[in-house]
SEKOLLO-381530 format. One record per residue: x, y, z of N, C-alpha, C in turn; residue in one letter. Coordinates in pm, whole numbers, padded with zeros to 5 digits, always signed. Atoms other than C-alpha are relative to their C-alpha. Example, Ala and Ser with C-alpha at 12.3 -4.5 7.8 and 13.67 -1.06 7.14 Angstrom:
2
+00089-00119+00000+01230-00450+00780+00090+00120+00000A;-00082-00119-00006+01367-00106+00714-00077+00109+00073S;
//
This chain:
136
-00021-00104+00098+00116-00332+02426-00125+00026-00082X;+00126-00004+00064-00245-00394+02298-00035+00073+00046X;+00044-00155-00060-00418-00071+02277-00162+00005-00078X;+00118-00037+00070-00785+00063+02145+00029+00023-00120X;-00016-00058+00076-00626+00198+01888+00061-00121-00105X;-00004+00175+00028-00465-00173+01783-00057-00082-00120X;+00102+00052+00114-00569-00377+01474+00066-00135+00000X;-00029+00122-00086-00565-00723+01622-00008-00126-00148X;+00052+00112+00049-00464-00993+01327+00101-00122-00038X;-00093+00114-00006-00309-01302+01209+00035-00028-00114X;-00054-00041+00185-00092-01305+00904+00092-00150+00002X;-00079+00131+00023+00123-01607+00741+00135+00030-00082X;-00079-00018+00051+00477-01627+00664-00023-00118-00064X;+00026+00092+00116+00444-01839+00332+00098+00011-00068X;-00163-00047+00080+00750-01939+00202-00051-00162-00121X;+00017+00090+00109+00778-02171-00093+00158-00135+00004X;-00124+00074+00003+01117-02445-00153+00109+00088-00013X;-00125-00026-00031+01334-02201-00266+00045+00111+00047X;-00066-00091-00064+01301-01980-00014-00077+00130+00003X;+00062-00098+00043+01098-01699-00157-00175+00041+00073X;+00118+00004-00068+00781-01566+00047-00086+00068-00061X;+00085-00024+00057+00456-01467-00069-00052+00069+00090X;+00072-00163-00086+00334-01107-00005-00123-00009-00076X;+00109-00016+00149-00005-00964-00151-00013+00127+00027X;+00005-00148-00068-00136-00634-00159-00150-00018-00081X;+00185+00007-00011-00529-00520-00144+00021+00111-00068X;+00032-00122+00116-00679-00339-00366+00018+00110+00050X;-00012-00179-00041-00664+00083-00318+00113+00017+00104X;-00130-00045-00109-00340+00011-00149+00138+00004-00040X;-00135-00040+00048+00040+00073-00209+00070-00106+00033X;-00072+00091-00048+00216-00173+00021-00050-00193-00031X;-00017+00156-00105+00292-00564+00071+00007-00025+00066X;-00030+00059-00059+00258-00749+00289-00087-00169+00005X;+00021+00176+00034+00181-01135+00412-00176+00010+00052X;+00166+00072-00052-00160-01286+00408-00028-00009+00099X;+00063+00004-00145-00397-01290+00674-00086+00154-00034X;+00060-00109-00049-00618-01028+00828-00054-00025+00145X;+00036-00028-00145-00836-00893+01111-00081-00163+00059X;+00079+00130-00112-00926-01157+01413-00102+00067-00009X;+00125-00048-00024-01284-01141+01463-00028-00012+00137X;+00063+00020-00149-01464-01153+01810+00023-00176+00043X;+00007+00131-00046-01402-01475+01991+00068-00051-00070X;-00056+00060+00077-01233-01623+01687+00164-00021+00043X;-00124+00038+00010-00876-01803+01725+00086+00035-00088X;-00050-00047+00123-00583-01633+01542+00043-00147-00101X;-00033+00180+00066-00515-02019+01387-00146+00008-00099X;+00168-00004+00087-00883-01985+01259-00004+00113-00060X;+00096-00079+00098-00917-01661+01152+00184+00010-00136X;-00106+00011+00122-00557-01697+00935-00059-00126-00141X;+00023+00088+00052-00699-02021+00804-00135+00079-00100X;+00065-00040+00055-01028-01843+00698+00005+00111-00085X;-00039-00096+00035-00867-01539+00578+00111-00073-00143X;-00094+00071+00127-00585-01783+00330-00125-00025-00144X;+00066+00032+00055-00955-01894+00211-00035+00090-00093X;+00028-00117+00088-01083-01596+00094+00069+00061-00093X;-00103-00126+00056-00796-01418+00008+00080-00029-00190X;-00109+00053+00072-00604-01689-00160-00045-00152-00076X;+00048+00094+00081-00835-01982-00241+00030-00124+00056X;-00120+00139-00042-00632-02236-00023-00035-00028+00152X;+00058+00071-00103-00723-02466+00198+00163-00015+00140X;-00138+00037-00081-00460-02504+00534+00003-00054+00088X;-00006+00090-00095-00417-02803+00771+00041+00097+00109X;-00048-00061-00116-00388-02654+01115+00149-00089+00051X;-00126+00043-00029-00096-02911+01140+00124+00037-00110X;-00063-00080+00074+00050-02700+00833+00068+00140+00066X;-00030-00148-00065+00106-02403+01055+00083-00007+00130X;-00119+00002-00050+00403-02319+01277-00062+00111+00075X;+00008-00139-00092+00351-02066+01538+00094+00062+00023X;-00139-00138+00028+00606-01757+01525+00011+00046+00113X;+00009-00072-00127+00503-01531+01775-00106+00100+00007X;+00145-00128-00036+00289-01201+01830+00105+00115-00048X;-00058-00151+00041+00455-00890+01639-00094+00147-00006X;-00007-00135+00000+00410-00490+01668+00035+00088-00074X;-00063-00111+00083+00431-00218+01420-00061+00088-00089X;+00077-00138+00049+00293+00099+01276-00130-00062-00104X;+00072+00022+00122-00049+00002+01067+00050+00081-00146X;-00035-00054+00078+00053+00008+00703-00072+00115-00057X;+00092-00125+00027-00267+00203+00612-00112+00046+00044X;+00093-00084-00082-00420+00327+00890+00093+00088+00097X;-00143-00101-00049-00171+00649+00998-00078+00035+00116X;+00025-00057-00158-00177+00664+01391-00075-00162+00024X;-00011+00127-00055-00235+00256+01425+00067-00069+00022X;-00091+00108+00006-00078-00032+01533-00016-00101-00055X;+00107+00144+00026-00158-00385+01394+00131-00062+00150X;-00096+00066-00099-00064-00649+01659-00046-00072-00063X;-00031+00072+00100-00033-00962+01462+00086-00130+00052X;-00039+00164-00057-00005-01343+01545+00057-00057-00129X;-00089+00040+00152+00246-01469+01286+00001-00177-00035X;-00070+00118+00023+00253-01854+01135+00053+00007-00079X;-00124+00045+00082+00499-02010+00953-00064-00122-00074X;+00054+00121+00125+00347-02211+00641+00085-00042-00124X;-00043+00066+00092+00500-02410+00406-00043-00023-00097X;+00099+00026+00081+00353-02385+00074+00091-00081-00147X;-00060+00023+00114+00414-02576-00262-00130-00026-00090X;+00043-00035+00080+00098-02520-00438-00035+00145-00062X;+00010-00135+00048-00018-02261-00635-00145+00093+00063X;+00115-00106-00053-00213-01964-00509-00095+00147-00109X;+00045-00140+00089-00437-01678-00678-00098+00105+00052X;+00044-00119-00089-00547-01346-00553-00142-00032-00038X;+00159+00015-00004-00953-01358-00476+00021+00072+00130X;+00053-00092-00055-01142-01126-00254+00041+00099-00013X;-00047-00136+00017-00971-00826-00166+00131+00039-00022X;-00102+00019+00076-00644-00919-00338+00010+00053-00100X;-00035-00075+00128-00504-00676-00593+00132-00099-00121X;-00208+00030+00022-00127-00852-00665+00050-00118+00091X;-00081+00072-00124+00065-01165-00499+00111+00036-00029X;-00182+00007+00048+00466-01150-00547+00040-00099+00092X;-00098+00111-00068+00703-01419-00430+00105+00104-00047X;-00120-00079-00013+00982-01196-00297+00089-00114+00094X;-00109+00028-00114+01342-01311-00190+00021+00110+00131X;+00030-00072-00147+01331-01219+00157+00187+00083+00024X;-00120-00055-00024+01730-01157+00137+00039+00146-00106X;-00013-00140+00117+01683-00901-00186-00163+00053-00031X;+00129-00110+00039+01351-00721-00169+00028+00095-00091X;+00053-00151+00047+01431-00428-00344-00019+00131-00009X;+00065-00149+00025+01269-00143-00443-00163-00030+00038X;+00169+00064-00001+00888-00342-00345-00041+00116+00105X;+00031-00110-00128+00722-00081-00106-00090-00094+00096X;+00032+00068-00118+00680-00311+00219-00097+00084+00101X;+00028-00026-00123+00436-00282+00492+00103-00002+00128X;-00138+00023-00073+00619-00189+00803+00056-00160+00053X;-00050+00140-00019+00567-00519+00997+00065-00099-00101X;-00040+00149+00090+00690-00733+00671+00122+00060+00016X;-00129-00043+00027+00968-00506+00590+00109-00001+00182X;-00076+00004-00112+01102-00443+00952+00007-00138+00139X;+00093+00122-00128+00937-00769+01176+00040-00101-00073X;+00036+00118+00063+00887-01037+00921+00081-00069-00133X;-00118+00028+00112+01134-01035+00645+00151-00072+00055X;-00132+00016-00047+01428-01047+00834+00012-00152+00095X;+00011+00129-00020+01274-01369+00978+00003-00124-00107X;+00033+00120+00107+01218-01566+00657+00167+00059-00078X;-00106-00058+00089+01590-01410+00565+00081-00142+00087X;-00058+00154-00053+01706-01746+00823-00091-00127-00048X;+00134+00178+00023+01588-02113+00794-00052+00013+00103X;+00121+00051-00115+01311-02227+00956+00066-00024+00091X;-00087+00094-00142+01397-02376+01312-00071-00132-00046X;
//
């Protein structure tokens, strides 16, 4: 389903104890969604999530911290006429995080009552409705 047109990256479902997952949103932008960004050339989506938590979020993440999800599909939130394709882990967090680099906003949303929050598609339609069950 990977296309030219494609925005190839690796994002983290970050949930906390009670349940609640941690979106962010980038500066000059409208939506949430979960941490991460673009894979680079050659780079491993495990590596470039890990280097991307760094930047983003300040936080260091054991590669034996991370759960592998799967590979999701769905309209780029703000690039109209893209896709992102998107390698998902599953992290477990219980320290505290704070927006750095190109971080506007974090929120810890209940994944079962979002809202009124204006979701990226993949969180809102892909990724929510996963952190709305327990872990396996």
């Amino acid at each position: 389903m990977m296309s030219k047109d494609s925005i190839r990256i690796a994002a983290a479902l970050m949930s906390r104890s009670d349940g609640h997952v941690l979106l962010v949103r980038k500066r000059a932008t409208e939506s949430f969604m979960q941490p991460g960004g673009k894979i680079e050339a050659g780079e491993h989506p495990q590596a470039a999530l890990r280097r991307e938590l760094s930047e983003e979020l300040g936080i260091e993440v054991d590669p034996s911290e991370m759960t592998y999800v799967g590979r999701y599909f769905a309209p780029a939130a703000h690039e109209p006429g893209r896709l992102v394709d998107a390698e998902i882990f599953r992290i477990a967090i219980a320290r505290s995080v704070n927006p750095g680099a190109e971080i506007e906003e974090i929120l810890w949303l209940d994944p079962n009552a979002p809202g009124s929050v204006k979701l990226a598609p993949l969180t809102r339609d892909k990724l929510l409705p996963l952190c709305a069950r327990p872990a396996p």
